[in-house]
C-alpha positions in Angstrom: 15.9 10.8 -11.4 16.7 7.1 -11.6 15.1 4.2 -11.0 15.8 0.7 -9.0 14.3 -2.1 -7.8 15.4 -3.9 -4.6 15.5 -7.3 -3.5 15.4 -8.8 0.3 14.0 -12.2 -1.0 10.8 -12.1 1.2 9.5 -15.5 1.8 6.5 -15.8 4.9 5.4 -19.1 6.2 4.3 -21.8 5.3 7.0 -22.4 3.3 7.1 -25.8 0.8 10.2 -27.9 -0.1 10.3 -25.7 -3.4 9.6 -22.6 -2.0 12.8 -20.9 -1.7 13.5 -22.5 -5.8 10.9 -20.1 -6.8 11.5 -17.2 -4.5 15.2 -17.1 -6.5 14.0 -17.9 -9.8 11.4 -15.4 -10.0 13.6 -12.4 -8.8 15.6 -13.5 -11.4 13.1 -13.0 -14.2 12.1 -9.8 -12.9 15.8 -8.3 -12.6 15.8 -9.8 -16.1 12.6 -7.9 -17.0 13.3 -4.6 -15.5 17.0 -5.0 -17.5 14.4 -4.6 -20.6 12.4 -2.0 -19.6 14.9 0.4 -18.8 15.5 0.4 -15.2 18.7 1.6 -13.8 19.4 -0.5 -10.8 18.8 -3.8 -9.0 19.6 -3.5 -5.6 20.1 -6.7 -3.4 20.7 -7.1 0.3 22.9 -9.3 2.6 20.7 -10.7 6.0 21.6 -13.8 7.9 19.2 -16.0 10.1 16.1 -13.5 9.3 13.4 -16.3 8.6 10.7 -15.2 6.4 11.8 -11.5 6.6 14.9 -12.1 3.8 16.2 -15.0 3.0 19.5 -13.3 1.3 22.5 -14.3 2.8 25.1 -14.3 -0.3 23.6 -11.5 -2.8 27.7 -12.0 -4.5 26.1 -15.3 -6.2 22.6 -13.9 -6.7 23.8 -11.0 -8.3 26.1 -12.8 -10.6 23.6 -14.8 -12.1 21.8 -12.0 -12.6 24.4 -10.8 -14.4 24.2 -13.4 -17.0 20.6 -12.5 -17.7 21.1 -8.9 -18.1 23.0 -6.4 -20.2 22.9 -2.9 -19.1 21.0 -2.4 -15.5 24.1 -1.8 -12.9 24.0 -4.6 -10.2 24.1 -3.0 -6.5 25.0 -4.2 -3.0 22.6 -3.0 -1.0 24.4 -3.9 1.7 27.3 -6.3 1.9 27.9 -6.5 5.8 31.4 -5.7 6.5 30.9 -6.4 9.8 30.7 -10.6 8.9 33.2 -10.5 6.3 36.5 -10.3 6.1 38.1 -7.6 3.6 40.1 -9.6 1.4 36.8 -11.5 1.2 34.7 -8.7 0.0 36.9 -7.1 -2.4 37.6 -10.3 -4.0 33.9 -10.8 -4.5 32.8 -7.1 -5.6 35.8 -7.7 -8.2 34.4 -10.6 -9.6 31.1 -9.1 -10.2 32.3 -6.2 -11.8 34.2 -9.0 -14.4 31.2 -11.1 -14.7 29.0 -7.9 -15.1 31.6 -6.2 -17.6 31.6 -3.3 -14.9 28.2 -3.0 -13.8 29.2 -3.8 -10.0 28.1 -0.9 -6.8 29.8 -1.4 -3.5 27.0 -0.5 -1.2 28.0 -1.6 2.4 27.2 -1.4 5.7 27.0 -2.7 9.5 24.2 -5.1 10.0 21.2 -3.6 12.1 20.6 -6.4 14.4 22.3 -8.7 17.3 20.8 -12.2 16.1 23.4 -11.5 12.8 26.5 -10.1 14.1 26.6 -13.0 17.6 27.3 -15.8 15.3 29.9 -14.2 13.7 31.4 -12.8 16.7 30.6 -9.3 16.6 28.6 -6.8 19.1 26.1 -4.1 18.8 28.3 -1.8 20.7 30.9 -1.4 18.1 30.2 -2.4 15.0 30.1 1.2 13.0 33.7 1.3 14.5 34.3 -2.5 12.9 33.0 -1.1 9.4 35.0 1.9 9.6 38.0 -0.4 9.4 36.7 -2.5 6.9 36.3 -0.1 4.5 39.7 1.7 4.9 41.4 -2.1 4.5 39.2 -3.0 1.5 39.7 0.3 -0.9 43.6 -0.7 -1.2 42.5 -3.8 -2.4 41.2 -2.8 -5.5 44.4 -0.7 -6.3 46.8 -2.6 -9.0 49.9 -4.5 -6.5 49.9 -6.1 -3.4 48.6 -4.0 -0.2 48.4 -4.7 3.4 46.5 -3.5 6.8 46.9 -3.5 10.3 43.5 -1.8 12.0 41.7 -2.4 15.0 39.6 -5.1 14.0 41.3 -6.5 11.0 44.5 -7.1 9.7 45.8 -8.0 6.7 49.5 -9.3 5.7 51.1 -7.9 2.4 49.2 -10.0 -0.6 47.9 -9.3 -3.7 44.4 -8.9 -3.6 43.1 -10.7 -7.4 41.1 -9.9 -8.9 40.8 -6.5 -9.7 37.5 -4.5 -10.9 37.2 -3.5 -14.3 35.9 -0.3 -12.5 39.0 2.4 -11.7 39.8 2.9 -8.8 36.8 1.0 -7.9 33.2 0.3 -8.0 30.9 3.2 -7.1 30.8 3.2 -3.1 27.3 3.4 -0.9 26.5 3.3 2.4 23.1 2.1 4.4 21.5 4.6 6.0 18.9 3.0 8.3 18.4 5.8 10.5 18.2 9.0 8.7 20.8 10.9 10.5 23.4 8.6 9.2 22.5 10.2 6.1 24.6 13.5 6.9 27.2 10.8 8.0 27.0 9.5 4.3 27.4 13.2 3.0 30.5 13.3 5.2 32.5 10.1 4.6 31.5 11.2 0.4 29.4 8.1 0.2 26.2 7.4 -1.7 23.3 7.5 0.9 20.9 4.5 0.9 17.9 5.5 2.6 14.3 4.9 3.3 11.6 6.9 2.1 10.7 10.6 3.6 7.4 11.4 4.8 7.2 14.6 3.2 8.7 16.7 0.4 9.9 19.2 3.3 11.9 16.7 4.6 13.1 15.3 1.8 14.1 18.4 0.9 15.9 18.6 4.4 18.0 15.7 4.1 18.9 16.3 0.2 20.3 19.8 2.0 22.2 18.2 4.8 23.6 15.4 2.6 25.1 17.6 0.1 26.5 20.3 2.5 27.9 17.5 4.1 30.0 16.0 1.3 30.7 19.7 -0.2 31.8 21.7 2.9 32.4 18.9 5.4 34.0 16.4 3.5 36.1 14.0 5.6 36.4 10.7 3.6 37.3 7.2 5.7 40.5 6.4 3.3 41.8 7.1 -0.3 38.5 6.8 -2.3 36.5 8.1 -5.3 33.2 10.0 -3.5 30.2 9.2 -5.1 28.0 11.9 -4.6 24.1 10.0 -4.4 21.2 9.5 -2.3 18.4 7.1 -3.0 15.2 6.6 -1.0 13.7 3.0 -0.8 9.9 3.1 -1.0 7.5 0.6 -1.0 5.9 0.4 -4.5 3.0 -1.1 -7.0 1.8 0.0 -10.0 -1.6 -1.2 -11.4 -4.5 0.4 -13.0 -6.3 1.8 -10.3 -5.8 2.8 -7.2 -8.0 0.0 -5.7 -6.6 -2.4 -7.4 -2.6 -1.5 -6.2 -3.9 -1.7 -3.0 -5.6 -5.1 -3.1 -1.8 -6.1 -4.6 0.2 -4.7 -2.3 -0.1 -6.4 0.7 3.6 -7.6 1.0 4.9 -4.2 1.4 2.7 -3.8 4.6 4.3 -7.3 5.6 7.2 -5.8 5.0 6.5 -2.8 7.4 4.9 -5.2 10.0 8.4 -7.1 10.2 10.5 -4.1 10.1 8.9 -2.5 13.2 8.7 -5.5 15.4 12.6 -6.2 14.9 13.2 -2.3 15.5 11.4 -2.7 18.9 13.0 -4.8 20.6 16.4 -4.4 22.7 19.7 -4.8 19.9 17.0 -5.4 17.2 17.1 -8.9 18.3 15.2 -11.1 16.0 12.9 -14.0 18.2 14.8 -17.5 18.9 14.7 -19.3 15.4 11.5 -21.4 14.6 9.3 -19.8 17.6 7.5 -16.9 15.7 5.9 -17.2 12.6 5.6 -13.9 11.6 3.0 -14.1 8.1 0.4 -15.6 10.8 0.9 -12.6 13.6 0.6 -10.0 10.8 -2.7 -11.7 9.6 -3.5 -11.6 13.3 -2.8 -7.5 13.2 -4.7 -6.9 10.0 -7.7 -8.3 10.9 -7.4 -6.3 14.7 -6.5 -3.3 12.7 -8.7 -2.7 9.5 -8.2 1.1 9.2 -4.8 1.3 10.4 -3.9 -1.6 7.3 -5.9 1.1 4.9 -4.2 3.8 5.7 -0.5 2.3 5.5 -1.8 1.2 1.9 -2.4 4.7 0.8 1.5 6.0 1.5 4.9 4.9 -0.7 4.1 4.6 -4.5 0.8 2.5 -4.5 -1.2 3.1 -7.2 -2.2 3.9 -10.6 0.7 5.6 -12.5 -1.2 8.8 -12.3 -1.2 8.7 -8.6 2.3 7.4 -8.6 3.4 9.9 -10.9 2.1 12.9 -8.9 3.6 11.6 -6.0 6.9 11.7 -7.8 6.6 14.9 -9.0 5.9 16.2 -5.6 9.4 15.0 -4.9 11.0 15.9 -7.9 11.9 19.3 -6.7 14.2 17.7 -3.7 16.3 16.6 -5.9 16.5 13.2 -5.2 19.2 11.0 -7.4 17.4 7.9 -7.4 14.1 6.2 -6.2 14.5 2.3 -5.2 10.8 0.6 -5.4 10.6 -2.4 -3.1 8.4 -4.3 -4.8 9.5 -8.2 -3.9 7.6 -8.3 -0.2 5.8 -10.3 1.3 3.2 -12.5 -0.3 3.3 -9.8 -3.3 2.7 -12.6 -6.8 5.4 -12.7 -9.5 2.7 -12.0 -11.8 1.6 -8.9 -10.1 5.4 -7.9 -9.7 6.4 -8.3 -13.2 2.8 -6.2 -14.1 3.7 -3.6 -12.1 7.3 -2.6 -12.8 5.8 -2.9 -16.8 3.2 0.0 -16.5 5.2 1.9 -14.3 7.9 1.3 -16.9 6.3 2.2 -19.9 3.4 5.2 -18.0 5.1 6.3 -15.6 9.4 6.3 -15.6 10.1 7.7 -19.0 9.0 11.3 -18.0 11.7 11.3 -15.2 14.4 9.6 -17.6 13.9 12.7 -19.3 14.5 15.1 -16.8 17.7 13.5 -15.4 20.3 15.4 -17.2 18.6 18.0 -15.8 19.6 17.1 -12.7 22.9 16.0 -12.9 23.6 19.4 -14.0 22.1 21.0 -10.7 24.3 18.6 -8.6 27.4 19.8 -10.9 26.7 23.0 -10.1 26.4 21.9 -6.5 29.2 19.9 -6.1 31.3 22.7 -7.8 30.1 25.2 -5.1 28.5 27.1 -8.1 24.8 27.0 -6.1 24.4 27.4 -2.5 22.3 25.2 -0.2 20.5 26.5 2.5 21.6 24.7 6.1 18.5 23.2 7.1 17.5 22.4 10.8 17.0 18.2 10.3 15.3 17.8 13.9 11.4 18.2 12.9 12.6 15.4 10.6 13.6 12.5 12.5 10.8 10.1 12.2 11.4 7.3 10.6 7.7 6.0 10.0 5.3 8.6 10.4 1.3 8.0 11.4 0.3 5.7 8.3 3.0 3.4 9.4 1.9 -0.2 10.9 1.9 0.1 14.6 2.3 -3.4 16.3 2.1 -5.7 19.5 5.1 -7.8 20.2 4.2 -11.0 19.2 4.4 -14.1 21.3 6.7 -16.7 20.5 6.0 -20.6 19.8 7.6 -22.7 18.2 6.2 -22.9 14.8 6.5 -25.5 11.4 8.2 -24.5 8.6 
């Protein structure tokens, strides 16, 4: 399998005039860092208005300055909203990455999960996996060499040329979020990579590896003239260190992370609190110290741990045949010191045995996608939850109006 690293740009109260400086500048020199050790992807997301949760609204610029810094690892969109861009916009930006990157560009898009980003830019809940439906069928023309134009539902486009164009033919490699896990049979379907969130289990792993490929080999029924790009990647909350004890102890920001992820789930639309009334770093202190055991147990799942127990973990996995393992490692109050630690050991103990294997692999999904080996159907309803009983269960937090 292959590895990636992923970036929301975490950054909890209380937050100091240089606070956001650092935030950048240290994902920076980690993207840079994992570019040396080997690592195959960094993954960066587009949010808007999501204080303290990601501050990540334009990952075009991050990623491009990453790209100056780097050499080989591919830079990935992981996700630019189509829902608050228009077309023309986002092809003209995945293009220029692809230049500035000399084709290391992936077109990972997707909807936007919550109301308190799509209302400013005058979009609804109701419709938006309809609204980037349309934007993906008006942006793959755009790449093509010569003018093109659209008229869809929800955008149109008049006849222009569309500069520039990717180095990438016909286009950077195309993905799709996945933030509930039956839009990963979806992703199968439209023949786009599936960006997912970790499984709870090998069994279901195994599961949706089955339904995804079945999808995009017997049930193919892509959303324009595209090259598929037959991946799925699990996101998993991650950090390496010695012992076991001691990963724990560092890894506090991926609970953060968790905390944050299943208050905005709860509530109606995903509807984030009125900005500057929560301060979300203090509630979560609030629910660790009410919920010792439960803040344990949540420490023991993902891939915390010494790269022994991380390792095991992976092999256990190995056998779905997953294409790639994202390791959220920027969360929270997580240290840059700590981060750059941990993607090191797990670099140099832990990620070289599954290098090794991956041709491996991509031979089984040759086979696969050539109909040459047969995957069972597999029932995907006794694999529906998302978070499973480690996850951080939560109150909903009041809201005040807090300093930054």
């Amino acid at each position: 399998m292959e590895f990636g690293i992923f970036y929301e740009l975490q950054l909890p109260r209380p937050w100091e005039p240089d606070s956001e400086h650092k935030l950048y500048q240290n994902a920076l020199s980690q993207i840079e860092l994992a570019d040396r050790l080997g690592y195959d992807y960094a993954w960066q997301v587009e949010h808007h208005f999501l204080e303290e949760y990601s501050h990540s609204p334009t990952p075009e610029m991050f990623l491009a300055a990453a790209s100056q810094r780097t050499s080989r690892i591919r830079l990935a969109h992981g996700i630019m909203q189509l829902t608050t861009s228009h077309p023309a916009r986002v092809a003209e930006r995945i293009a220029t990455l692809d230049l500035l990157s000399n084709g290391r560009a992936v077109f990972g898009s997707g909807e936007s999960a919550s109301i308190t980003e799509l209302e400013p830019f005058g979009r609804v809940m109701e419709d938006k996996r309809q609204v980037w439906e349309d934007g993906l069928r008006a942006v793959i023309p755009m790449f093509k060499d010569g003018p093109c134009e659209y008229d869809g539902p929800y955008f149109k486009m008049p006849l222009r040329n569309v500069l520039p164009k990717p180095i990438q033919r016909p286009h950077p490699p195309l993905w799709v979020a996945c933030s509930q896990l039956d839009t990963i049979e979806m992703a199968g379907r439209r023949g786009l990579g599936a960006l997912a969130f970790q499984f709870l289990s090998a069994d279901a792993a195994h599961a949706w590896v089955h339904a995804y490929y079945n999808a995009i080999t017997k049930r193919l029924d892509r959303l324009a003239d595209y090259q598929i790009n037959p991946n799925i990647a699990l996101v998993s909350y991650f950090m390496c260190a010695e012992t076991d004890e001691e990963a724990q102890r560092r890894a506090d920001g991926a609970m953060f992370f968790q905390f944050a992820l299943r208050f905005y789930g709860a509530q109606p639309g995903r509807k984030r609190p009125p900005a500057g009334t929560v301060n979300m770093w203090e509630e979560f202190e609030k629910w660790k110290a009410a919920n010792p055991e439960g803040h344990a147990r949540a420490l023991r799942g993902g891939l915390i741990g010494s790269p022994e127990t991380i390792r095991r973990k992976l092999r256990r996995f190995e056998t779905s045949n997953i294409d790639q393992i994202i390791l959220l490692n920027q969360a929270g109050k997580n240290t840059h010191e700590h981060i750059c630690e941990s993607l090191e050991l797990f670099g140099r103990e832990v990620m070289p045995e599954f290098h090794d294997k991956h041709a491996g692999h991509l031979e089984w999904k040759r086979k696969v996608m050539a109909r040459e080996i047969a995957l069972d159907e597999i029932d995907t309803t006794a694999f529906t939850d998302r978070y499973g009983p480690n996850s951080v269960q939560i109150a909903t937090p009041k809201t005040t109006e807090v300093a930054a």
